[in-house]
N, C-alpha and C positions, 0 to 999 in steps of 0.2 A: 459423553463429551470426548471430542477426538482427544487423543495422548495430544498431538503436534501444537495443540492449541497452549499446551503448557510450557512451552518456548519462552523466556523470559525477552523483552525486548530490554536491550545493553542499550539506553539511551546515555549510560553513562562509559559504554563501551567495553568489550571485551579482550579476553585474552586467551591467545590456547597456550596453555604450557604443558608440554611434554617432556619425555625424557632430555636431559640437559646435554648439548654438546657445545664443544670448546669456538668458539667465537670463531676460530681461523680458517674452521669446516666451508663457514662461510662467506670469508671473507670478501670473495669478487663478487657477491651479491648486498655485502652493507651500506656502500655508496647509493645504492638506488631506494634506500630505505630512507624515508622523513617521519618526524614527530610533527606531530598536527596541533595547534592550540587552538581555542578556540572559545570567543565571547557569544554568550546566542541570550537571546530577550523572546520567550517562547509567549507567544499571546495563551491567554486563558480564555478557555472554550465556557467557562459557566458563568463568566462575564464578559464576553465577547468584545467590549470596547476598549477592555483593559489588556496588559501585559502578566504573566506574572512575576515577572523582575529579571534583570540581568543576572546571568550564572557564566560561570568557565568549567571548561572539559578539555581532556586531552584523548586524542586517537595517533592513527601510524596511518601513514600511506605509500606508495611507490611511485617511482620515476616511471614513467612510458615514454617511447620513442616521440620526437617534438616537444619534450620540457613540456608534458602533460603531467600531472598527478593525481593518481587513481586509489581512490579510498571508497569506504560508505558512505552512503547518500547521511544515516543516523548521525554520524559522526559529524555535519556539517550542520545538523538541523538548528533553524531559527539562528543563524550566523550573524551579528551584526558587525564581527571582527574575523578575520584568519591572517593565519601565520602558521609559518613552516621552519623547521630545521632538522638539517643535518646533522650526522651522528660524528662528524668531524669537525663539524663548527658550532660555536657557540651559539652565534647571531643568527636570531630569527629574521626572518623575509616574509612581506604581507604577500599574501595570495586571496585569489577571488575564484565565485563558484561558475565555472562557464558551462559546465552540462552536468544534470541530475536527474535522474531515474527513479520515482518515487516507489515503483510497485519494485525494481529487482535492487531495490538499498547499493543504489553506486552512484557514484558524483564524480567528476575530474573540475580537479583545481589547476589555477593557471598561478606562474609569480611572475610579475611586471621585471623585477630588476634580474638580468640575463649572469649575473654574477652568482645568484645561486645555485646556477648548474654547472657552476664551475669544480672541477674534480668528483664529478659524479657519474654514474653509466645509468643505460638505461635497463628495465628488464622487456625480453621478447615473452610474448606469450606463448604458452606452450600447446599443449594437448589434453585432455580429460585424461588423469591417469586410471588405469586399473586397479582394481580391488585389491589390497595388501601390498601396494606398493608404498617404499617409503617418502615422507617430504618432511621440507623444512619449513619453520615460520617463524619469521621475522618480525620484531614490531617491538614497543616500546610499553607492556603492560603494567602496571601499578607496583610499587614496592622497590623502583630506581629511577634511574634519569637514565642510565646507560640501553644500549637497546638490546634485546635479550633475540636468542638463535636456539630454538628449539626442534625436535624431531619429533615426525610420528608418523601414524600407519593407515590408508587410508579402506574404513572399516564397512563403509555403503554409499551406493549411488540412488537416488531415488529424488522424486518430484517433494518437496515440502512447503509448507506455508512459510511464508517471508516472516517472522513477525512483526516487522514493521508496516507491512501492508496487506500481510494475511492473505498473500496472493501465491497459490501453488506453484513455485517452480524449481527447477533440475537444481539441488545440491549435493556435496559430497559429504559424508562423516565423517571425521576425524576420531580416533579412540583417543581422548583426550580429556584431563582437567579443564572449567576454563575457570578463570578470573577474571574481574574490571583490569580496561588497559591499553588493549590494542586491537580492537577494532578495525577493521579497512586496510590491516599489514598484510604483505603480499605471504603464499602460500607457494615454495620453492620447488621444483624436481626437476636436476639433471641443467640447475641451473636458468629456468627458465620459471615466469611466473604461470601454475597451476592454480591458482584459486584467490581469492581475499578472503580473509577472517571474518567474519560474522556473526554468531546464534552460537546458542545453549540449549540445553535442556533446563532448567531450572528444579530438577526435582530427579535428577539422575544425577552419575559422575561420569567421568571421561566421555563424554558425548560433546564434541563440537562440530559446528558445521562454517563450508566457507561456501563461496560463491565460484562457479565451475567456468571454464573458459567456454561455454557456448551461451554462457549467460554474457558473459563479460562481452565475447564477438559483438552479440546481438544488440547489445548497448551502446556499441562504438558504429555496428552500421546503423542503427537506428537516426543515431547523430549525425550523420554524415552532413545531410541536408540544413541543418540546422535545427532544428525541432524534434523535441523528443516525442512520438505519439506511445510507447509502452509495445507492453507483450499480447498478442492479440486476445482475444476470447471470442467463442461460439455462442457461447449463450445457452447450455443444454445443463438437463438432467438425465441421466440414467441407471438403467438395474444392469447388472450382468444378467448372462442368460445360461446360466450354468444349470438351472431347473429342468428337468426333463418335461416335466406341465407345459409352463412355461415354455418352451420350443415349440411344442405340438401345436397351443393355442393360435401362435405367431407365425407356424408355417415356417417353422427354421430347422426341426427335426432332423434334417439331414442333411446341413450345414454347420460346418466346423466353426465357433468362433463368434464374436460379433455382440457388440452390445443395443439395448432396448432403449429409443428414448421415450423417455416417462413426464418430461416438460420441456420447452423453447421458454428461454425467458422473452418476457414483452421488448420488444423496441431493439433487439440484439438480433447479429448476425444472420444468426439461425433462424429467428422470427419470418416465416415468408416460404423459407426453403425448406428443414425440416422439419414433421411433426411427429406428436405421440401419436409411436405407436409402428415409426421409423425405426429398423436396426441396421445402425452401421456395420459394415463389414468388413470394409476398406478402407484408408487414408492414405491419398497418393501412392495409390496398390501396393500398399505395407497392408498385409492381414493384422486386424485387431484379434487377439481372443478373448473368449467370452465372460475371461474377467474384468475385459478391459485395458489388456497391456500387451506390448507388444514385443520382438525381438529385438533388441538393441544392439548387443555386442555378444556374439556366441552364448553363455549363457545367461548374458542378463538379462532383464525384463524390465521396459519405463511403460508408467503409463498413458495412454495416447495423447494426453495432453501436452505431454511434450511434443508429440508431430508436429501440435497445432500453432507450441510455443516458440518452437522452431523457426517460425513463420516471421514475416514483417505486416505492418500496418499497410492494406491496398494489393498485398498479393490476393492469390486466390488458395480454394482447396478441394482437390478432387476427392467425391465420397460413393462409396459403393453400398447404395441402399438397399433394402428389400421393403419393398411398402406395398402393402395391398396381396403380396403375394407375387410379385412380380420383384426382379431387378433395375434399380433405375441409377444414373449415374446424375450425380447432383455437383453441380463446380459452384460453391460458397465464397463467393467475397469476401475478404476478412476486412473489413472496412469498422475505421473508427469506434470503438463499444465502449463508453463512460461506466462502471460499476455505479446501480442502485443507488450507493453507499461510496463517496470518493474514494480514495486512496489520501492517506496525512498528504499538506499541502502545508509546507516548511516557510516558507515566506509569504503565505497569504494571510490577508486578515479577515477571520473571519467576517462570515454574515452574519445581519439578527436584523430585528425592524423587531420594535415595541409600538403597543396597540394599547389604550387604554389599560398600561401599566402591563402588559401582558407579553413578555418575551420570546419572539418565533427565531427559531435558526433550521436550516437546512440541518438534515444527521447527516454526521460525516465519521471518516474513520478517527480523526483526531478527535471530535466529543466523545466519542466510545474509549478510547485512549485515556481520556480525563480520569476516567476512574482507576487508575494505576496500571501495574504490571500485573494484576489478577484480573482483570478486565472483562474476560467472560464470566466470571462466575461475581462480579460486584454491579455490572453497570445494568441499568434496566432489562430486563427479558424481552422487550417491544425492542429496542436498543439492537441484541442480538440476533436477534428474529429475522431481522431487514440484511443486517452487518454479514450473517456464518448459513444463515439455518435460511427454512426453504421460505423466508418473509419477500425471497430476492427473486422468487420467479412466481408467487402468489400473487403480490400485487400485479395490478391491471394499467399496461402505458404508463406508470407514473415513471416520468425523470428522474425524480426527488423525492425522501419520506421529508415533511419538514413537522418540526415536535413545536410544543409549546412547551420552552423551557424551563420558564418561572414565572409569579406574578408575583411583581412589587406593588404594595399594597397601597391601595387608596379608598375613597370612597363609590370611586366608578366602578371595583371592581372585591367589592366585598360581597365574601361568601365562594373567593373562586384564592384566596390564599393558598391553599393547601394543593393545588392545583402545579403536576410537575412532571418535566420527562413527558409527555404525553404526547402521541399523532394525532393530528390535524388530519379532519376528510374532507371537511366543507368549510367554505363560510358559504353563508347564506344560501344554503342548497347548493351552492356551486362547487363540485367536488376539485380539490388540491390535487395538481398531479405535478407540481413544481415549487419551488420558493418563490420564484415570479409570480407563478399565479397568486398565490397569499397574498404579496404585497398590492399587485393589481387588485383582488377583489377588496380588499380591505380597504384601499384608497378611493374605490367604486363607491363603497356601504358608508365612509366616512361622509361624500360626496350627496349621495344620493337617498341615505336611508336613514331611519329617523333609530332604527337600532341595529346591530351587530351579532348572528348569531356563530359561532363556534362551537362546532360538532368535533368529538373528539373519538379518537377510534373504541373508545371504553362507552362508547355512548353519551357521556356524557357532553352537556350545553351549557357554554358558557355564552351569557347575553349582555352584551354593551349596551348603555345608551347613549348615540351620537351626539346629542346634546352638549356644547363646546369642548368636545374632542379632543381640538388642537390646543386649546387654555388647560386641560388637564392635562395633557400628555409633556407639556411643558412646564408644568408644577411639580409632577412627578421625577420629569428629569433633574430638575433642582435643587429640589429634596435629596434625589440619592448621588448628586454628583456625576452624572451620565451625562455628557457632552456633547453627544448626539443621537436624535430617532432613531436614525438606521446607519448601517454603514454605507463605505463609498460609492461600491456596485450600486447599489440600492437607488444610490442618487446618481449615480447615471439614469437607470431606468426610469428616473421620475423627472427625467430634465432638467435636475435641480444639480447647482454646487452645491459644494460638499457643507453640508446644512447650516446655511443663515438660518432657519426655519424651525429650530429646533426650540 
């Protein structure tokens, strides 16, 4: 199992606290500093029609130039309230979420009333600092009210998993304690903001991570237009090519560098343009090497997937192939790529449509999430398989894994109780390569067939009899309190309001 994946997600938020300096170090950067409150009603993914109840958390955020506030996307998740305050004033002021980033955890919060920027400055963004330089951070972590100014040393630059979306990109290290706290507080050098707070290691000490100013850049052009589409992806797998075999097979023997692709995920980027069996050599004539990383700053080294990350939604990307034994120059669209597997979706409500008691939901990163902050090593292996591991370029064109969640028990569907977690391939021979398709074919076999069969990726058959369907599926719901078949989307797609019909 990767180390990175042991990353705790701070839904309750963090704090880096390092060596302690006197408050007045930093005093012309405190005004730009806010405590964040926050009421959030997070839905429950293992009953999808429900909430699992109102909570309150507290994070930190910064002032940006235009009376913007920039914190963690975590920090705001599932909001049905926000409020801000200054480290000068008492009184909180409501603010709202007007852009959120779900894959690089950043949000800017907006306040309606213009009096809260009253005696406050803004911070400029700065520059990606270098390795062992010092910074400061700011933020309001657990064990005061007042807001705490700490230092420390900045220990590595590399690409890591988000944990909030598990999505690889450019962070910095911090050699630091963290605690619950402050979350989304700005990261100071030279008076300018270098970073936001963020991640942990959970199973180390002094290891923190913040979020780097070309992640930050890239979230703010991304916004520009109004719409946030994310950080791009190609859609690949590969080996380095550091094997001396291995080169000779491939005809790269005596070619410096360059990595092997060994899969294109289906329906992604790459899908068309790249194949196994393609080694990159170049990206936008930046030589890769052969372990896959590239020159960044004198001696550093990112892996190339920051080139790519680098990038926006609709640009393009020049590549220096060698396929067949030839050199070929391939210019890649970086056009829109949905992950397998969403990214958490903070104000959505989930999906589901029940079937003859039988509960379907699209997998997503927030049902994998369900199962806590050990999450790889607790939630189904099918679960992860789709989510981390190679389940995301195995599968063939599907849009969507969709599981059959649960079955609430009745007499239509006794002997399939113990039945859970489980992929869906078919109904009725008809292979599933979305949650649309499910609900369409099942509404098809309701319609038109006298029984139901469900194939499940374990093999196993589960068989409904159509026989009054819609009288049991609404006996069912009554029994357990469930308020509606499916959810909203759902009834859009069926031309139905939001269900008379249940």
């Amino acid at each position: 199992m990767n180390s990175f994946f042991r990353i705790i997600l701070f839904i309750t938020f963090i704090s880096i606290l390092l060596s302690p300096v006197s408050l007045a170090i930093a005093s012309d950067q405190s005004d730009s500093v806010v405590k964040i409150f926050v009421t959030a009603n997070r839905m429950d993914y293992y009953q999808p029609w429900q909430s699992e109840g109102t909570y309150t958390a507290s994070g930190s955020g910064c002032i940006l130039k235009g009376n913007k506030i920039l914190t963690n996307a975590h920090v705001i998740a599932d909001n049905t309230f926000i409020q801000v305050k200054k480290n000068s004033d008492p009184k909180k002021y409501t603010a709202k979420v007007e852009h959120i980033g779900y894959d690089c955890d950043l949000a800017v919060l907006v306040v309606k009333d213009p009096k809260f920027f009253d005696d406050t400055t803004f911070l400029e963004l700065g520059e990606l600092p270098e390795l062992q330089e010092s910074v400061s951070v700011l933020g309001y972590p657990q064990g005061g009210d007042k807001m705490s100014i700490t230092k420390g040393v900045v220990s590595r630059i590399e690409l890591v998993p988000y944990s909030q979306s598990n999505r690889k990109l450019l962070a910095v290290q911090i050699d630091a304690a963290i605690n619950p706290g402050n979350s989304g507080g700005p990261v100071i050098k030279d008076g300018k903001l270098v970073g936001i707070a963020m991640q942990a290691y959970m199973t180390a000490q002094n290891i923190g991570y913040m979020i780097p100013p070309p992640v930050i850049n890239h979230f703010f052009n991304d916004n520009e237009d109004g719409n946030y589409d994310g950080f791009p992806l190609i859609g690949i797998e590969f080996n380095n090519t550091e094997n001396n075999a291995l080169k000779k097979i491939y005809g790269i023997n005596d070619i410096e560098g360059g990595v092997l692709i060994s899969k294109t995920m289906p329906n992604s980027p790459s899908d068309g343009y790249l194949f196994e069996g393609d080694v990159i050599l170049e990206i936008d004539n930046i030589q890769i090497g052969e372990d896959g990383t590239y020159t960044f700053r004198d001696n550093e080294r990112l892996t190339m997937a920051h080139l790519i990350n680098d990038k926006q939604i609709d640009n393009d990307i020049n590549l220096k192939v060698k396929r067949n034994g030839k050199i070929v120059d391939v210019k890649l669209p970086l056009r829109k790529y949905s992950p397998l597997v969403p990214y958490p979706r903070y104000f959505d409500k989930p999906p589901y449509y029940i079937y003859g008691g039988i509960i379907f939901v699209p997998l997503s990163t927030d049902l994998v999430h369900a199962w806590g902050n050990r999450w790889w090593e607790q939630a189904p292996v099918d679960f992860n398989y789709y989510l981390i591991a190679s389940g995301r370029s195995n599968i063939e064109k599907n849009e969507q894994v969709v599981v059959l969640l649960s079955v609430l028990s009745d007499d239509i569907n006794v002997g399939y109780q113990d039945f859970a977690n489980e992929i869906v391939v078919s109904i009725n021979d008809k292979n599933v390569s979305s949650f649309k398709d499910l609900v369409i074919f099942l509404e098809e076999a309701k319609n038109n067939d006298e029984f139901t069969t469900v194939l499940l990726k374990n093999n196993s058959k589960l068989i409904i009899d159509n026989t009054n369907i819609n009288q049991v599926d609404k006996q069912i719901l009554k029994r357990n309190n469930i308020p509606f078949q499916y959810s909203e989307d759902i009834a859009e797609w069926l031309g139905n309001k939001q269900q008379g019909d249940k």
